[in-house]
PASEDREN-178305 format. One record per atom (N, C-alpha, C): residue number from 1; residue in one letter; atom name; x, y, z. Coordinates in steps of 0.001 Angstrom, whole numbers, plus 500000, padded with zeros to 6 digits. Layout:
BEGIN
+-----+----+----+--------+--------+--------+
!   i ! aa ! at !      u !      v !      w !
+-----+----+----+--------+--------+--------+
! NUM !  A ! CA !      X !      Y !      Z !
...
+-----+----+----+--------+--------+--------+
***
This chain:
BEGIN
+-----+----+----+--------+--------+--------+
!   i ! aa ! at !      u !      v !      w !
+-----+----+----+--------+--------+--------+
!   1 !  X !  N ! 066999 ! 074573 ! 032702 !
!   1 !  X ! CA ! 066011 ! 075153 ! 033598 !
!   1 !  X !  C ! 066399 ! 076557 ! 033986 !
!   2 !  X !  N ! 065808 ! 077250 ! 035355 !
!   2 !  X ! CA ! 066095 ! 078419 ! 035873 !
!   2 !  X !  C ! 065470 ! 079041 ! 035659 !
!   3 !  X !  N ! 064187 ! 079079 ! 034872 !
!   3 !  X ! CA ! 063005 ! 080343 ! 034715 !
!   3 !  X !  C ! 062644 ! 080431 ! 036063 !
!   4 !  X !  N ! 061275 ! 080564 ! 035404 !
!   4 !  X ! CA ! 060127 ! 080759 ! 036730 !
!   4 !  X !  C ! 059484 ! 079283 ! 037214 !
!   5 !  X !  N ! 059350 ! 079254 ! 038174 !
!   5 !  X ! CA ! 058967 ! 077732 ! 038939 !
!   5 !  X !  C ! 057781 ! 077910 ! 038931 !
!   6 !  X !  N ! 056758 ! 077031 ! 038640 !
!   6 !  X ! CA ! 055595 ! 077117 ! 039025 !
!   6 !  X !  C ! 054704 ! 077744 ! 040538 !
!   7 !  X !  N ! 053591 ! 078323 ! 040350 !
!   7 !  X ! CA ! 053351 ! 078908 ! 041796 !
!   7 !  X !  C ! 052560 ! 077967 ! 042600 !
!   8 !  X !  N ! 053096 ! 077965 ! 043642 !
!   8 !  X ! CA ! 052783 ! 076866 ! 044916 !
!   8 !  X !  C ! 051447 ! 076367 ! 044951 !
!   9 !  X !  N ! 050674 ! 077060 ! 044671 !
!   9 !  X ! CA ! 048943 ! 076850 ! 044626 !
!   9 !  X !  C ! 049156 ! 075324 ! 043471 !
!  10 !  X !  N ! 049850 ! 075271 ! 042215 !
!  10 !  X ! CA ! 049823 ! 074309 ! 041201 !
!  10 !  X !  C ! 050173 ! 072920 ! 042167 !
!  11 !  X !  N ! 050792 ! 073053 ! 042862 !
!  11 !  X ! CA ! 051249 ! 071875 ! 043406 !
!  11 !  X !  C ! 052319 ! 070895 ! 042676 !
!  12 !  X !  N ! 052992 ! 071510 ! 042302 !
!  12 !  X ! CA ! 053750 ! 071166 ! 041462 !
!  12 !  X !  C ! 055506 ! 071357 ! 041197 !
!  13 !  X !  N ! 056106 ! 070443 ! 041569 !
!  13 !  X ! CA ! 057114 ! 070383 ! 042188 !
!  13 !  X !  C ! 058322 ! 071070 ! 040982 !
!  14 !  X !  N ! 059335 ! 072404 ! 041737 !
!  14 !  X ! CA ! 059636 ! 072816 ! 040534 !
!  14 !  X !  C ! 060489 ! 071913 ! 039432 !
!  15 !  X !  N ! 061002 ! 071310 ! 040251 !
!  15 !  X ! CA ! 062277 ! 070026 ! 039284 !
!  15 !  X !  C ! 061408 ! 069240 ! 038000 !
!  16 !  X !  N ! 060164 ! 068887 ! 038357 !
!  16 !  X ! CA ! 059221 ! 068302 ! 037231 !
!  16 !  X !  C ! 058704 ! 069345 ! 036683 !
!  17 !  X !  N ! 058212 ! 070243 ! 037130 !
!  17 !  X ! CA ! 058147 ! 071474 ! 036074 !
!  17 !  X !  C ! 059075 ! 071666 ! 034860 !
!  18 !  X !  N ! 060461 ! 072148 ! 035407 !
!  18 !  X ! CA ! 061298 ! 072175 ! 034425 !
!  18 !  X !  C ! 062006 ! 071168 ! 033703 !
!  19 !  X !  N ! 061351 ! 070005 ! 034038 !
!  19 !  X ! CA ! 061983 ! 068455 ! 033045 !
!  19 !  X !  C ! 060623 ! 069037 ! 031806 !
!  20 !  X !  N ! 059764 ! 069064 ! 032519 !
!  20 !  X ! CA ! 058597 ! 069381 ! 031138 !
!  20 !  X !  C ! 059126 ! 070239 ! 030295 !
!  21 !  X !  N ! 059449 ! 071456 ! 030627 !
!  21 !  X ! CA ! 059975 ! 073004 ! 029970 !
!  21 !  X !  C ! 060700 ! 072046 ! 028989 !
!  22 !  X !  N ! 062008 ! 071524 ! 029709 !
!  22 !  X ! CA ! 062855 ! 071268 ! 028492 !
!  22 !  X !  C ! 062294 ! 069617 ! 027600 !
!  23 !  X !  N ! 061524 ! 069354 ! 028307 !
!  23 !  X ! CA ! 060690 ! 067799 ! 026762 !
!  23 !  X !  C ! 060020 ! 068770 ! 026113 !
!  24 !  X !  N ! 059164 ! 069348 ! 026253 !
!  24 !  X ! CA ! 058669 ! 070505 ! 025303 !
!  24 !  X !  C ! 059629 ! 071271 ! 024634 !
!  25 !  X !  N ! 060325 ! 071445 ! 024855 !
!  25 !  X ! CA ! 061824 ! 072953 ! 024139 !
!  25 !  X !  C ! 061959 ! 071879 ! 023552 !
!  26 !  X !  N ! 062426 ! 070115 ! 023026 !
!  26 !  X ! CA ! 063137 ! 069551 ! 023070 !
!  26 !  X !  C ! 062626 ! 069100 ! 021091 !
!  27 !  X !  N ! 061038 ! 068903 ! 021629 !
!  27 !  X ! CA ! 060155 ! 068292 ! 021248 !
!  27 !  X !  C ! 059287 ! 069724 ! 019435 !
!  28 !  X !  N ! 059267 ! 070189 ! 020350 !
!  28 !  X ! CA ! 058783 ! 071496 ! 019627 !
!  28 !  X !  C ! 059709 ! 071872 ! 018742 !
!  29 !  X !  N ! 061356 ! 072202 ! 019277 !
!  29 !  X ! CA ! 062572 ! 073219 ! 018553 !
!  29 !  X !  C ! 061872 ! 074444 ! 018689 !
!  30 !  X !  N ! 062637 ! 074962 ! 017353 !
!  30 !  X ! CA ! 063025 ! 076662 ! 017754 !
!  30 !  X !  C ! 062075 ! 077127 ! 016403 !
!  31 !  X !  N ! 060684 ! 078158 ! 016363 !
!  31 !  X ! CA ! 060287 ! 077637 ! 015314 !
!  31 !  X !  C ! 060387 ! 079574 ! 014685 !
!  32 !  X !  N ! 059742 ! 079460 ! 013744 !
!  32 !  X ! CA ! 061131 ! 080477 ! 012797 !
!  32 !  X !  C ! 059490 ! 081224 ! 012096 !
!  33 !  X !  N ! 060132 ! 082369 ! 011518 !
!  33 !  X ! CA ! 058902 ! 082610 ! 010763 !
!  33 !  X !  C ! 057903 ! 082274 ! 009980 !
!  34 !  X !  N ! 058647 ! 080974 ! 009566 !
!  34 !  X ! CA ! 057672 ! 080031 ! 008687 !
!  34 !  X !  C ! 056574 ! 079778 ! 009394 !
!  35 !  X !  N ! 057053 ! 079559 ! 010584 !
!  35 !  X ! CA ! 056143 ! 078741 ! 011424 !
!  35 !  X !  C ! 054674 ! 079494 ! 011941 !
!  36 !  X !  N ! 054853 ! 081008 ! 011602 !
!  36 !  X ! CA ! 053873 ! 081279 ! 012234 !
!  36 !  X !  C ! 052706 ! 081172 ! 011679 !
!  37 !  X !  N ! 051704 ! 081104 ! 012971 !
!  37 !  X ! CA ! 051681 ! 082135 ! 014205 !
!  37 !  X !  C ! 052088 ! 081324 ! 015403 !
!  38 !  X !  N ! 053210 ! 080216 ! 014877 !
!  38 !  X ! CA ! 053492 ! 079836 ! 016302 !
!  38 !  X !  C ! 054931 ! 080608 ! 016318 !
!  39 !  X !  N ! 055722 ! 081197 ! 017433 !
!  39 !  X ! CA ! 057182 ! 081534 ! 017902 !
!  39 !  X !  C ! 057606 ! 080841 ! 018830 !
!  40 !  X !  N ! 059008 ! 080847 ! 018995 !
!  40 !  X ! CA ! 060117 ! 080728 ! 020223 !
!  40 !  X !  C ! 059559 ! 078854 ! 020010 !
!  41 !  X !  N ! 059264 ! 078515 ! 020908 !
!  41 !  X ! CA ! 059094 ! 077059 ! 021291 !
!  41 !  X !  C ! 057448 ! 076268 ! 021105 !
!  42 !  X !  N ! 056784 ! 077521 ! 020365 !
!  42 !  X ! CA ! 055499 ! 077286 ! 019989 !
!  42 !  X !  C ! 054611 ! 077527 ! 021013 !
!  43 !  X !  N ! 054624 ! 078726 ! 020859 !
!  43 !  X ! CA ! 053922 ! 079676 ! 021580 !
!  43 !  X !  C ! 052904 ! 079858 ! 020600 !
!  44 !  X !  N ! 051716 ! 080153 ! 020867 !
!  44 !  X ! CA ! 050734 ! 080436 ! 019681 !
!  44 !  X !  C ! 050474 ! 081920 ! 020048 !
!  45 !  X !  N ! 050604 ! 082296 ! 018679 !
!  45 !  X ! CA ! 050150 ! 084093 ! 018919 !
!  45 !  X !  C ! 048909 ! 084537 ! 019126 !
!  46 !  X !  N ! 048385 ! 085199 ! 020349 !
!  46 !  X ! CA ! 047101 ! 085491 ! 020390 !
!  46 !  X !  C ! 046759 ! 086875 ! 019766 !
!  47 !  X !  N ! 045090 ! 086987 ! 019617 !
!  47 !  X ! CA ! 045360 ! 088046 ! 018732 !
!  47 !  X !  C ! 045225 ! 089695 ! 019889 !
!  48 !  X !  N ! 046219 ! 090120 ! 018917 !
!  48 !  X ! CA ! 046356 ! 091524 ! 020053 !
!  48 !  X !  C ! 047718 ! 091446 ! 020729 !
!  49 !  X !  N ! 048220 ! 090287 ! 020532 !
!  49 !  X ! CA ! 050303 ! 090051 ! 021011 !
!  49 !  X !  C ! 050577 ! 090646 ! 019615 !
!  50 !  X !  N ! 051984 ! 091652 ! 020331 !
!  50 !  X ! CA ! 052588 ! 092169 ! 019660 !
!  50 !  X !  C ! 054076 ! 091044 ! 019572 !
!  51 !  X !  N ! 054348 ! 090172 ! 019647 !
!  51 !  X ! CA ! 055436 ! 089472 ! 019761 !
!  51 !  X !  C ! 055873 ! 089177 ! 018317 !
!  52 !  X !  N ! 056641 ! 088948 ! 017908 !
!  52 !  X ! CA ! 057488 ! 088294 ! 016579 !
!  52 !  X !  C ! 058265 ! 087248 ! 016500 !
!  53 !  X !  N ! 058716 ! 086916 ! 015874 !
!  53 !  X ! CA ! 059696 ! 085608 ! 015714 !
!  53 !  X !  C ! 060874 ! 085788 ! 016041 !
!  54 !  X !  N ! 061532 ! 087204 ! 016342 !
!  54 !  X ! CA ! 062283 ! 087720 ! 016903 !
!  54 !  X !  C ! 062737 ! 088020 ! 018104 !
!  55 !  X !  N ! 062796 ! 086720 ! 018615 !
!  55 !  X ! CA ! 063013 ! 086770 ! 020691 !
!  55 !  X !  C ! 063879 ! 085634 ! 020857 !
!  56 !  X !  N ! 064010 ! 086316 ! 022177 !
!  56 !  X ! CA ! 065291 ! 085524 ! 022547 !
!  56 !  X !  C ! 065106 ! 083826 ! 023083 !
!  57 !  X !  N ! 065927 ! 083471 ! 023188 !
!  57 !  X ! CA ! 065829 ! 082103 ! 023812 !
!  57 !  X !  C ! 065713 ! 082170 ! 025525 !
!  58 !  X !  N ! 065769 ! 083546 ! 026166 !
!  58 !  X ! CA ! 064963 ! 083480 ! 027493 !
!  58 !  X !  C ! 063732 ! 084440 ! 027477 !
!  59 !  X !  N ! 063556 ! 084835 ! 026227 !
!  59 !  X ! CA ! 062041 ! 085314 ! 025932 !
!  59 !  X !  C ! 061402 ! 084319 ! 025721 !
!  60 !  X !  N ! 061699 ! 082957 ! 025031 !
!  60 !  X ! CA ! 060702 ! 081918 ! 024385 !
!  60 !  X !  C ! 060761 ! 081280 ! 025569 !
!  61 !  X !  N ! 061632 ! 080988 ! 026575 !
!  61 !  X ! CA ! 061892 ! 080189 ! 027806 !
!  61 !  X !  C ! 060431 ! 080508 ! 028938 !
!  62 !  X !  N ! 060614 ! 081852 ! 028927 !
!  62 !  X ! CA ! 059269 ! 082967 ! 029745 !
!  62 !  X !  C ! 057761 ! 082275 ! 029030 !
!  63 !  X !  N ! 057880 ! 082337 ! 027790 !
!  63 !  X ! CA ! 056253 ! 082339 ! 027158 !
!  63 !  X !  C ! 056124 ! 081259 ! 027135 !
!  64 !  X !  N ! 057247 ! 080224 ! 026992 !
!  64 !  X ! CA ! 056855 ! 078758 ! 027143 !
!  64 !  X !  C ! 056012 ! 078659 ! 028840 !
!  65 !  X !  N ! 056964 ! 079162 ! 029694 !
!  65 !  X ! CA ! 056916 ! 078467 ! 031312 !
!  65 !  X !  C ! 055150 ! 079497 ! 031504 !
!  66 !  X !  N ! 054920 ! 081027 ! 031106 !
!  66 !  X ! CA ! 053806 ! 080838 ! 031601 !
!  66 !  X !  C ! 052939 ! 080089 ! 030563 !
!  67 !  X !  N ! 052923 ! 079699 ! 029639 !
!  67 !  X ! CA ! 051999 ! 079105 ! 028778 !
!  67 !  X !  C ! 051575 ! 077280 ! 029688 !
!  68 !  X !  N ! 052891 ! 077046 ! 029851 !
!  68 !  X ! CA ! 052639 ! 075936 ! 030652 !
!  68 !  X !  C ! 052158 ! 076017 ! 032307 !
!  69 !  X !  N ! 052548 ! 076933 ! 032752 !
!  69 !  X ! CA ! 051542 ! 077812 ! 034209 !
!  69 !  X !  C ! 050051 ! 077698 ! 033481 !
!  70 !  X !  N ! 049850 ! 077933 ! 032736 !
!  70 !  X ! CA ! 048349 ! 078830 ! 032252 !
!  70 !  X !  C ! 047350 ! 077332 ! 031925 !
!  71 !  X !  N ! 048516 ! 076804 ! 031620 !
!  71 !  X ! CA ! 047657 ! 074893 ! 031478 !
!  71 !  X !  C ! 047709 ! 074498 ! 033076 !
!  72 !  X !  N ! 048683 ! 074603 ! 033179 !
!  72 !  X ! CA ! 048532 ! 073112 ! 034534 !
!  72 !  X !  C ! 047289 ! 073904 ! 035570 !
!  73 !  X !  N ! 046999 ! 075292 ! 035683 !
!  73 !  X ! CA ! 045808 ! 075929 ! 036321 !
!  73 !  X !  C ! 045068 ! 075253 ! 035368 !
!  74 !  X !  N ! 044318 ! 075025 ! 034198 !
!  74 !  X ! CA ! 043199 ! 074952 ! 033666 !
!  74 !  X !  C ! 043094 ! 073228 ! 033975 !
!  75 !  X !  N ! 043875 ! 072397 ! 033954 !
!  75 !  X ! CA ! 043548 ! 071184 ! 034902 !
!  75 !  X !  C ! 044324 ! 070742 ! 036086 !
!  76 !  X !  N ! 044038 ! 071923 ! 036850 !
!  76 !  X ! CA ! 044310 ! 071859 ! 038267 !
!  76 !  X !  C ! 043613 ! 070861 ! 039009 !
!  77 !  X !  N ! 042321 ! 070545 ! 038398 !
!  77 !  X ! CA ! 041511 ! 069647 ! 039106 !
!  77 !  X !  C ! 041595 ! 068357 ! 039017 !
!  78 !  X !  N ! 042472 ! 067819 ! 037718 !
!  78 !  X ! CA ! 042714 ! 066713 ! 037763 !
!  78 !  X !  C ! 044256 ! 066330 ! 038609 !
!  79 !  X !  N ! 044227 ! 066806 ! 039627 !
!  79 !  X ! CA ! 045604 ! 066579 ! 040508 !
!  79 !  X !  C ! 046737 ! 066240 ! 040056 !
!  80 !  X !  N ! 047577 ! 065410 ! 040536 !
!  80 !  X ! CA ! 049220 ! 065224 ! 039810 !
!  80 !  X !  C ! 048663 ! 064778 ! 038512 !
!  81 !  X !  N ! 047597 ! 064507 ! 037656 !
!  81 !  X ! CA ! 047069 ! 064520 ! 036505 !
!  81 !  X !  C ! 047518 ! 065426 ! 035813 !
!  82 !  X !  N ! 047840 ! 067058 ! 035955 !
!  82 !  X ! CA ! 047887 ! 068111 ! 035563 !
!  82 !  X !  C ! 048844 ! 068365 ! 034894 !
!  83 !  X !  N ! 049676 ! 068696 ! 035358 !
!  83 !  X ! CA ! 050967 ! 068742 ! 034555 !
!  83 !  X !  C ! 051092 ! 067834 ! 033139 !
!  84 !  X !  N ! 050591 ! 066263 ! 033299 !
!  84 !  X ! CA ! 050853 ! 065521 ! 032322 !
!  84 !  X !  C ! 049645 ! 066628 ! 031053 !
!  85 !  X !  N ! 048636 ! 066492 ! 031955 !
!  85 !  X ! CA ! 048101 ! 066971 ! 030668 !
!  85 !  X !  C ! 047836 ! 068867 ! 029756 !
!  86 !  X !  N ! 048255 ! 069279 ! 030823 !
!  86 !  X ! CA ! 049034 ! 070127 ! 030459 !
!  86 !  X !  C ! 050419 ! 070584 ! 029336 !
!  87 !  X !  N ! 051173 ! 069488 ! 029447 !
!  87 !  X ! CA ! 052147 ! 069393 ! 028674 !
!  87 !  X !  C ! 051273 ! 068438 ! 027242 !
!  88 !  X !  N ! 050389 ! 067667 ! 027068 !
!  88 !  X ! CA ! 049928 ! 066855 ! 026190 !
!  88 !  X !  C ! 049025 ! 068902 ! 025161 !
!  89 !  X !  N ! 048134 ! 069157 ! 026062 !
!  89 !  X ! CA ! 047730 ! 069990 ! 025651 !
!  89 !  X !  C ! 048715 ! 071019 ! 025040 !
!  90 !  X !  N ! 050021 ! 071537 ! 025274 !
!  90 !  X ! CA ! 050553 ! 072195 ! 024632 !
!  90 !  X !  C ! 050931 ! 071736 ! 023594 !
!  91 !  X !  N ! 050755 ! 070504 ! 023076 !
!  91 !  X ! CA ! 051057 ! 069478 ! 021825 !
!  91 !  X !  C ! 049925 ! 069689 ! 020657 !
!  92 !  X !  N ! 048179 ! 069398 ! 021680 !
!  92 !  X ! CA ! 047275 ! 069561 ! 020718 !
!  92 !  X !  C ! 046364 ! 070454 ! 020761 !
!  93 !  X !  N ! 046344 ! 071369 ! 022250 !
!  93 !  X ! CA ! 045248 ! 072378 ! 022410 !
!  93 !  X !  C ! 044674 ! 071770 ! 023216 !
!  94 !  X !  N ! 043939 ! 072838 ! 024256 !
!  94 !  X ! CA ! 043486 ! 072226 ! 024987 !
!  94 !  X !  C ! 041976 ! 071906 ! 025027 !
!  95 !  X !  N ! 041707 ! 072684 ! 023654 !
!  95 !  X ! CA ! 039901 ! 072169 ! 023107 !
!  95 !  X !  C ! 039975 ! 071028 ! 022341 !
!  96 !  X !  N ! 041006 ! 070345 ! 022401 !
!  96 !  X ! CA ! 040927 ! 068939 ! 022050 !
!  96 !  X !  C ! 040906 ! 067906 ! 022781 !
!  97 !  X !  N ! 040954 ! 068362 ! 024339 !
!  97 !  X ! CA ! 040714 ! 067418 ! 025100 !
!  97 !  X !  C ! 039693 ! 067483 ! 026087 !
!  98 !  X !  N ! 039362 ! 068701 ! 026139 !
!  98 !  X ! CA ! 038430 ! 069238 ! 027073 !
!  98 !  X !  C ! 037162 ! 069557 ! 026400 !
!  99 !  X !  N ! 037516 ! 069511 ! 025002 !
!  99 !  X ! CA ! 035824 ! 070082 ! 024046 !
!  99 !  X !  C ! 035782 ! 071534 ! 024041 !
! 100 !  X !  N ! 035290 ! 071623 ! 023015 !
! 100 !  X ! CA ! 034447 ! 073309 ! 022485 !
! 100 !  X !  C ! 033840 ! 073151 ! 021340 !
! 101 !  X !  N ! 032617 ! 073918 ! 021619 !
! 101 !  X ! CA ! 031382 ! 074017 ! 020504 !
! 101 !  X !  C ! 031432 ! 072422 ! 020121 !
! 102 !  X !  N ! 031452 ! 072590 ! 019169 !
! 102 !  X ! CA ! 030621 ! 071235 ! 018606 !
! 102 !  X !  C ! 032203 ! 069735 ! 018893 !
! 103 !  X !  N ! 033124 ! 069930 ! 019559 !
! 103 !  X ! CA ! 034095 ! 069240 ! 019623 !
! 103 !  X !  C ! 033654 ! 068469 ! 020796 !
! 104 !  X !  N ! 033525 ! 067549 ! 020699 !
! 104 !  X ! CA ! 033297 ! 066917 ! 022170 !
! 104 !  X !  C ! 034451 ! 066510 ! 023224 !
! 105 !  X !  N ! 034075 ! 066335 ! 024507 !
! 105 !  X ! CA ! 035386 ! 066034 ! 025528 !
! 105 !  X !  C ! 036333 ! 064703 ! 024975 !
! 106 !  X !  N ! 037072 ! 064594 ! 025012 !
! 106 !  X ! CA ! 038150 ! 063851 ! 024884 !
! 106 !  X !  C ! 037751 ! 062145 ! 025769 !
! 107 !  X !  N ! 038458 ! 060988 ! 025012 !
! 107 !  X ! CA ! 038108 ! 059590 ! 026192 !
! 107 !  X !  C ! 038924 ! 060352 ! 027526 !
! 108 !  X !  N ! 040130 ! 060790 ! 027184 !
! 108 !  X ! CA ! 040564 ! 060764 ! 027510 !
! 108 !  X !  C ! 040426 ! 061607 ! 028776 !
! 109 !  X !  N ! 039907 ! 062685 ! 029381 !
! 109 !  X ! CA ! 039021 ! 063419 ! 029745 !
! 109 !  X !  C ! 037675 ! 062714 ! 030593 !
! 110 !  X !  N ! 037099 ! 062187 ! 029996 !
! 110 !  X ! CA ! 036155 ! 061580 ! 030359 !
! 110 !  X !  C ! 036667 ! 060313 ! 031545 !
! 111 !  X !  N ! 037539 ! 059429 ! 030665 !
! 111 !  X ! CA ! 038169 ! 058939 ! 031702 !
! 111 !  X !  C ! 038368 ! 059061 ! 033393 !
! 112 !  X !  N ! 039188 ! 060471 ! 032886 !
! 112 !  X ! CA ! 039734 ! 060867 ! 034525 !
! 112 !  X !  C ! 039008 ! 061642 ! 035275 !
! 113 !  X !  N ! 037245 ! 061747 ! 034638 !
! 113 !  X ! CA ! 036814 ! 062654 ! 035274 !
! 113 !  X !  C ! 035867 ! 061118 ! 036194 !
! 114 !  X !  N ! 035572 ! 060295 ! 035553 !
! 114 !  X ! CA ! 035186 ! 058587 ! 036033 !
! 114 !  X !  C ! 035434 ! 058237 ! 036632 !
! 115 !  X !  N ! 037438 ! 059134 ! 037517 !
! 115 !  X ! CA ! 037928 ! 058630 ! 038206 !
! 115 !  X !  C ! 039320 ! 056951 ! 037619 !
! 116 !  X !  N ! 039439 ! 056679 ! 036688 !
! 116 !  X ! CA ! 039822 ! 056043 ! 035365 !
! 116 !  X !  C ! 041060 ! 056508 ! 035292 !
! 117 !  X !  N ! 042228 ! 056084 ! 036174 !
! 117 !  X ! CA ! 043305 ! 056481 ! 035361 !
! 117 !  X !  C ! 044695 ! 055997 ! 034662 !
! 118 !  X !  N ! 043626 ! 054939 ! 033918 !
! 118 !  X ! CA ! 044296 ! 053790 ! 032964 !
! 118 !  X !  C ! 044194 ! 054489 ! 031666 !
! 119 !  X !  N ! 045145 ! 055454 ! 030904 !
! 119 !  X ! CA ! 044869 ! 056197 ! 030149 !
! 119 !  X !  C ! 046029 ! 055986 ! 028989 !
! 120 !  X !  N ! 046818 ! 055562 ! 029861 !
! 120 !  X ! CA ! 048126 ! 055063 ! 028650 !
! 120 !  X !  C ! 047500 ! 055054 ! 026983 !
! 121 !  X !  N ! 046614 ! 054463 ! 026538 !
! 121 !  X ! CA ! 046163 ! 054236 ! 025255 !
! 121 !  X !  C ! 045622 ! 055228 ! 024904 !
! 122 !  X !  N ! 044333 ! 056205 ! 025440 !
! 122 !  X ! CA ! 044218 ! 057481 ! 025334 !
! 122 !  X !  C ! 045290 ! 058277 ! 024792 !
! 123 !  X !  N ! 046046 ! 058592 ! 025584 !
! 123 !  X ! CA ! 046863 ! 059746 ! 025665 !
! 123 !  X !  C ! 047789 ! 059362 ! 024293 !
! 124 !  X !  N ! 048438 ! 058074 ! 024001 !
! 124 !  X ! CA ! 049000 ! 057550 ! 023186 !
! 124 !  X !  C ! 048103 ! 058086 ! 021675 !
! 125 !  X !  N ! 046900 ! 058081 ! 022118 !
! 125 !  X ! CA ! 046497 ! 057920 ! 020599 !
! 125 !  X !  C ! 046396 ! 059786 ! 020109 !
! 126 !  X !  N ! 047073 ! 060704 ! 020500 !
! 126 !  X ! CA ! 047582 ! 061487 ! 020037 !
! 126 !  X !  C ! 048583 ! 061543 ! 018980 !
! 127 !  X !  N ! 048839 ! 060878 ! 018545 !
! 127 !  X ! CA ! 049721 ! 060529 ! 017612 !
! 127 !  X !  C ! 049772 ! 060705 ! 016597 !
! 128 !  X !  N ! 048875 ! 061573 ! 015811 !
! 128 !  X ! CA ! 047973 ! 061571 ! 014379 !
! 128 !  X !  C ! 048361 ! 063071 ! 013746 !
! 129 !  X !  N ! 048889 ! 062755 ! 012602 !
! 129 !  X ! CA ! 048991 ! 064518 ! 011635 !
! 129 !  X !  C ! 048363 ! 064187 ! 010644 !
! 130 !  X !  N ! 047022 ! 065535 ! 010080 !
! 130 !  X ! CA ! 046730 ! 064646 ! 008975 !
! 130 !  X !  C ! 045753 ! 063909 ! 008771 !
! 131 !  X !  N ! 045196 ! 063072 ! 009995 !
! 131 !  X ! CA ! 044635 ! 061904 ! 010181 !
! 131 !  X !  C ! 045803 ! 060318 ! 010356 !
! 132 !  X !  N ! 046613 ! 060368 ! 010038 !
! 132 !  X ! CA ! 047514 ! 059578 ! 009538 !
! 132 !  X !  C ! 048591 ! 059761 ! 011111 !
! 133 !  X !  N ! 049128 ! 058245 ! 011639 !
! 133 !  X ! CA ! 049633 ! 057837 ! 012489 !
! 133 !  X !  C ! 051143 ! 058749 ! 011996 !
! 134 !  X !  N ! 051800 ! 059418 ! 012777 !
! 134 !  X ! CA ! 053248 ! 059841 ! 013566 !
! 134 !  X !  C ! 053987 ! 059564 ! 013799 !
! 135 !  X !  N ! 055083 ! 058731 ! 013421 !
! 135 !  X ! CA ! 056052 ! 058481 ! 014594 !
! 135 !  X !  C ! 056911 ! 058647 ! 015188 !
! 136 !  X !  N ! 056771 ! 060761 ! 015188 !
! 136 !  X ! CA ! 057912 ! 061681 ! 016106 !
! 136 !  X !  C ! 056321 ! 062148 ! 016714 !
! 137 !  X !  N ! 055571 ! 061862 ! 016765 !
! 137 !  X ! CA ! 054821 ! 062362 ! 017946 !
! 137 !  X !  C ! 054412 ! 061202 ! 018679 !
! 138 !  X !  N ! 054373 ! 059831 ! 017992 !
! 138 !  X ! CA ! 054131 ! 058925 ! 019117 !
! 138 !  X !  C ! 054912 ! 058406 ! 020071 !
! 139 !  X !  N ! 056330 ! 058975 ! 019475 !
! 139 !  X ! CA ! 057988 ! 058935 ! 020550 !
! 139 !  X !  C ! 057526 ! 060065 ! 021501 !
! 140 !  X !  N ! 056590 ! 061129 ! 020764 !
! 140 !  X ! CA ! 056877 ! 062242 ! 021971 !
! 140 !  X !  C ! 055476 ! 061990 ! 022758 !
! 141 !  X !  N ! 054541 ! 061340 ! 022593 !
! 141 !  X ! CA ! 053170 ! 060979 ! 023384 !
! 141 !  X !  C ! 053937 ! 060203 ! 024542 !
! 142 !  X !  N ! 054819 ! 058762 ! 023776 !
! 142 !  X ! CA ! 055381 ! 058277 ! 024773 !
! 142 !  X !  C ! 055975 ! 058450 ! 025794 !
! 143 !  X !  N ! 057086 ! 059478 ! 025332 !
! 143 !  X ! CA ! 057995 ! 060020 ! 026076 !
! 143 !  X !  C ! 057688 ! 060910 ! 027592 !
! 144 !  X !  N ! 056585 ! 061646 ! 027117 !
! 144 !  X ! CA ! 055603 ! 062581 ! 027876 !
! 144 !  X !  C ! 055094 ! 061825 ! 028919 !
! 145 !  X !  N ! 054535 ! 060543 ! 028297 !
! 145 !  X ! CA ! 053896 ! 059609 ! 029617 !
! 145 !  X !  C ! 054889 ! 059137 ! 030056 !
! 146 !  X !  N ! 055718 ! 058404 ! 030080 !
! 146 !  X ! CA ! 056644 ! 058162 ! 030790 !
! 146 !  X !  C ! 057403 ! 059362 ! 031452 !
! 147 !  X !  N ! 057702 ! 060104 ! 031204 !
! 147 !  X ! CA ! 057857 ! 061153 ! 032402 !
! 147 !  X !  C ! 057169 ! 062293 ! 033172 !
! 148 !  X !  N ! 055975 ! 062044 ! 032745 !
! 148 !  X ! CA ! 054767 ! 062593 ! 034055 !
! 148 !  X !  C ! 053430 ! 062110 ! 034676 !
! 149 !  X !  N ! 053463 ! 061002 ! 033929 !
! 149 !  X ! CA ! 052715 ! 059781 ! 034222 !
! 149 !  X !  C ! 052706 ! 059707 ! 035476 !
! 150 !  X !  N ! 052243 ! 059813 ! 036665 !
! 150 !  X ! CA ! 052593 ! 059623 ! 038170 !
! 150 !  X !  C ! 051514 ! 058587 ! 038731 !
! 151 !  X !  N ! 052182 ! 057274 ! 039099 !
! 151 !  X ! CA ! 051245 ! 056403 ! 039111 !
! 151 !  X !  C ! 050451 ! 056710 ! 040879 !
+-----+----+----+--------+--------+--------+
***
């Protein structure tokens, strides 16, 4: 840990903040030029960043923590909900759970907007590369719910 803590408005306690930082650092690794246009811890390059694959491990630490700031605001509304899915979204995007253009909202989404927050199987069924079942992302779907899952 030791970056930047989330800002008080998130509601979001910094110690679980930075358990996320590092399941994500953990989960992701260190990803290399191959990888792009993702860097550092899978950061996705937007267009008009001048960034490279060439940063440090408290440069990727920074773009991770606001990237994960920049989620837990976009479901701020789903309360201690947020964070979890926040961190799920840095896994698949967050127009995969929320919808765009012709993508529709997520169960999962729908769910918690129902008020529904029996989601375990939802969130689980992230699990897919390919089309085809995972099973280093369904350790890390798991893993994720079990540590921000807040009943």
């Amino acid at each position: 840990g030791g970056g930047e803590p989330p800002p008080d408005r998130l509601m979001i306690p910094a110690s679980l903040f930075d358990r996320a930082v590092a399941c994500i650092k953990s989960f992701e690794g260190w990803h290399y030029a191959r990888h792009h246009p993702y860097i550092g811890y899978g950061h996705k390059l937007l267009p008009g960043e001048k960034l490279t694959c060439n940063l440090t491990k408290a440069q990727a630490d920074s773009l991770l923590r606001a990237d994960l700031i920049k989620r837990c605001s976009t479901f701020r509304r789903f309360g201690k909900d947020a964070l979890l899915l926040a961190v799920l979204s840095y896994n698949v995007g967050e127009y995969r759970l929320l919808g765009s253009g012709r993508i529709p909202k997520s169960t999962l989404i729908r769910k918690l907007e129902a008020g529904n927050r029996n989601i375990y199987q939802e969130y689980i069924s992230y699990c897919r590369y390919k089309g085809r079942r995972h099973a280093g992302l369904l350790k890390r779907c798991k893993t994720e719910f079990a540590l921000f899952f807040i009943p």
